[in-house]
C-alpha positions in Angstrom: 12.1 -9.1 32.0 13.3 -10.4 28.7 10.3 -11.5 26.3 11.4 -15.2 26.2 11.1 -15.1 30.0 7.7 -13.7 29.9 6.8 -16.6 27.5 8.1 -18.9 29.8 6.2 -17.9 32.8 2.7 -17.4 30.8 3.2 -21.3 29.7 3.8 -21.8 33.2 0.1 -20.2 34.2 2.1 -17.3 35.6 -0.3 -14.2 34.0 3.4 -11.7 35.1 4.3 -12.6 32.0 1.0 -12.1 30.3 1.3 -8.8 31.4 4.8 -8.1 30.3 3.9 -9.1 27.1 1.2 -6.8 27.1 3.4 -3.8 27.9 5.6 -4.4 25.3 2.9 -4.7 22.4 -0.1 -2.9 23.1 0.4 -0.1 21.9 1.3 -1.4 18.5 -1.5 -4.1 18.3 -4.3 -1.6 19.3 -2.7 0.3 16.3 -2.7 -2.4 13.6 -6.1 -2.9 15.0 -7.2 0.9 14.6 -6.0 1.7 11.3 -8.3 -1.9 10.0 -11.2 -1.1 12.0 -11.4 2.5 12.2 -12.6 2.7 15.9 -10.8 3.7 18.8 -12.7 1.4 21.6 -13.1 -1.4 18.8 -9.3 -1.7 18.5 -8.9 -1.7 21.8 -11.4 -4.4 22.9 -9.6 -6.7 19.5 -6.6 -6.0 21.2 -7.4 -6.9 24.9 -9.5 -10.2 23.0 -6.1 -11.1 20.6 -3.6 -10.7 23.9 -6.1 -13.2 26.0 -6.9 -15.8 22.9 -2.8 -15.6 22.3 -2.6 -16.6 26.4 -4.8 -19.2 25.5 -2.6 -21.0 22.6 0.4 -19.9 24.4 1.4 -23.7 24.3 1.2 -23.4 20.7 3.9 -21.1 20.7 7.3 -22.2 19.5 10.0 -21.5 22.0 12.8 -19.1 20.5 10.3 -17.5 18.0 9.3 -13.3 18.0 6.5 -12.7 19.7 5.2 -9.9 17.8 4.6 -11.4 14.4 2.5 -14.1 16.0 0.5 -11.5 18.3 -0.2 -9.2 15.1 -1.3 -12.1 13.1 -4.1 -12.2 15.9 -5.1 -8.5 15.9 -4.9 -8.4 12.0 -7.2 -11.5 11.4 -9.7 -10.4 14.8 -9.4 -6.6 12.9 -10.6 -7.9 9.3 -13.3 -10.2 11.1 -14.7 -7.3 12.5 -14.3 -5.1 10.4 -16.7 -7.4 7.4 -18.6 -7.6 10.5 -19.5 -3.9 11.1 -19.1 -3.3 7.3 -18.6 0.7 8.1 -16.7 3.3 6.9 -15.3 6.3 8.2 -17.1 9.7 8.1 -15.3 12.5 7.5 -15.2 13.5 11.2 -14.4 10.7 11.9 -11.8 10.3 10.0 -10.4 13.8 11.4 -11.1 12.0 14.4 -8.9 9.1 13.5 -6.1 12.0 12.5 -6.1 13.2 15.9 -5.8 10.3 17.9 -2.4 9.5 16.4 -1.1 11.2 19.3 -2.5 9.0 21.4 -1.5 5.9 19.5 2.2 7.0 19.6 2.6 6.6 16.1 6.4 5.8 15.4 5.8 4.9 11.8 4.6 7.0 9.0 1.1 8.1 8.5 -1.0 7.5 6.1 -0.7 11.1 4.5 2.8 9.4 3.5 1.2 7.3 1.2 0.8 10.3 -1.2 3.0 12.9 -3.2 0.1 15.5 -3.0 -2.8 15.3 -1.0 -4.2 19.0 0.2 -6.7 17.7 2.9 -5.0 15.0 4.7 -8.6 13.7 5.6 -9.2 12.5 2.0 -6.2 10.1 2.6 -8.2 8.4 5.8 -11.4 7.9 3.6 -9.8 6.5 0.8 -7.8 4.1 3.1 -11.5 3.2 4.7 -13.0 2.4 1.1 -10.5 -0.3 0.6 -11.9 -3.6 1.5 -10.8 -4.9 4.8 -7.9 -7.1 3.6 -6.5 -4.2 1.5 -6.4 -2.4 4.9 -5.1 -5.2 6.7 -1.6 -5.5 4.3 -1.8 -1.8 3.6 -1.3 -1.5 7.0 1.2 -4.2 7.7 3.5 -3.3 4.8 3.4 0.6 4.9 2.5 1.4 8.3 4.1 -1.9 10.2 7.5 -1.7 7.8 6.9 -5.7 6.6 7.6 -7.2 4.3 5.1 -9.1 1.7 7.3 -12.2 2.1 6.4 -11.3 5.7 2.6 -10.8 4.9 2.4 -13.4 2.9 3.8 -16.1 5.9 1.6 -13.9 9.3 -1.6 -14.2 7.5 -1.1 -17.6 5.6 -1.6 -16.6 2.1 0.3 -16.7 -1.2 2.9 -14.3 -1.8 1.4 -13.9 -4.9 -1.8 -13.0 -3.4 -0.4 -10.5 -1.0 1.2 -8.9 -3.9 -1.8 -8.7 -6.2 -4.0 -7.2 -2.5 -1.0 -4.5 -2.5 -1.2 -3.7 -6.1 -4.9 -3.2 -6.3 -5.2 -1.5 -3.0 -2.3 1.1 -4.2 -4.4 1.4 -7.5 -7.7 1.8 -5.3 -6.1 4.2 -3.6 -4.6 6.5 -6.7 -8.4 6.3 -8.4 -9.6 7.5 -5.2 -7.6 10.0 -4.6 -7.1 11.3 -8.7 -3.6 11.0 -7.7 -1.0 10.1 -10.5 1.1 8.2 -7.9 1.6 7.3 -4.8 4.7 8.4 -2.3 7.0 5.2 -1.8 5.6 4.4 -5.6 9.2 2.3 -6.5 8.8 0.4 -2.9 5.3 -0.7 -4.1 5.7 -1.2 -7.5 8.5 -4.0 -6.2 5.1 -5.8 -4.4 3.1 -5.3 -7.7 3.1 -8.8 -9.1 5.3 -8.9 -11.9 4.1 -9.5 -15.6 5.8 -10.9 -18.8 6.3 -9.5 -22.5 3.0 -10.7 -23.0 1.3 -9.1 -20.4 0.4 -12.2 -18.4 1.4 -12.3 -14.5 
């Protein structure tokens, strides 16, 4: 069933293509939803919530439009909400726990371990990712780990461009100070987010 069918038949009431929507997304919502909230069974009740509240606005959806953008917006905002909710951070077993389940999330994308040139105990890149603030995580996690772009980020979560920027920057900075790391793998990708300042210093 092609996704624009699936939409068709959820507007329609028929929940076939709820579920075919599901299939095709899960896995990566529950992800983006994991890597904010740092809890398995968390991520996957914001997930089940996100794919039900989407059924629910499905007339809001625009015909012809991706799918997935729209459905991640959902998990990242629920993920965030949560995540200022519980206000926790990772332990260090968890966060070994966290390293482990990767297998179960079928990570496609790079991990975060990619986010640094040098990092001898993979678990210290987890609980530096945790002490950002929850948006950090969320466009950490939607530029490096989702591939998009903070023109992208900027239009799924309604903010400035500028903003998402500036959230990148600092979060990569975070990160480094965190870490005692001099830079950060991908560092010419990011430093293309990092808003971009004048001869006089001013952004």
């Amino acid at each position: 069933m092609e996704e624009g069918q699936a939409i068709t038949l959820l507007k329609e009431g028929d929940l076939a293509g709820l579920e075919e929507l599901v299939q095709r997304h899960q896995v990566e919502a529950v992800q983006t939803a994991y890597l904010i909230v740092g809890d398995r069974y968390l991520a996957e009740d914001i997930a089940q919530a996100s794919f039900l509240k989407a059924a629910e606005r499905i007339h809001q959806f625009k015909d012809g439009r991706p799918f997935r953008p729209w459905i991640l917006r959902i998990v990242t905002n629920d993920a965030i909400k949560a995540s200022l909710r519980a206000r926790k951070h990772l332990s260090l077993d968890a966060a070994q726990e966290l390293k482990e389940s990767l297998a179960w999330l079928r990570d496609a994308n790079p991990g975060p371990e990619e986010l640094v040139d040098t990092a001898e105990n993979r678990r210290m890149v987890w609980e530096a990712l945790q002490q950002l603030t929850a948006k950090q995580r969320a466009v950490v996690v939607m530029r490096y780990f989702l591939g998009m772009k903070a023109r992208e980020i900027s239009k799924e979560l309604d903010r400035p461009l500028s903003s998402v920027k500036w959230s990148l920057h600092t979060a990569k900075e975070h990160l480094r100070s965190i870490l005692g790391l001099e830079d950060v793998s991908g560092s010419k990708s990011l430093s293309k987010d990092s808003p971009k300042r004048d001869a006089g210093g001013n952004r």
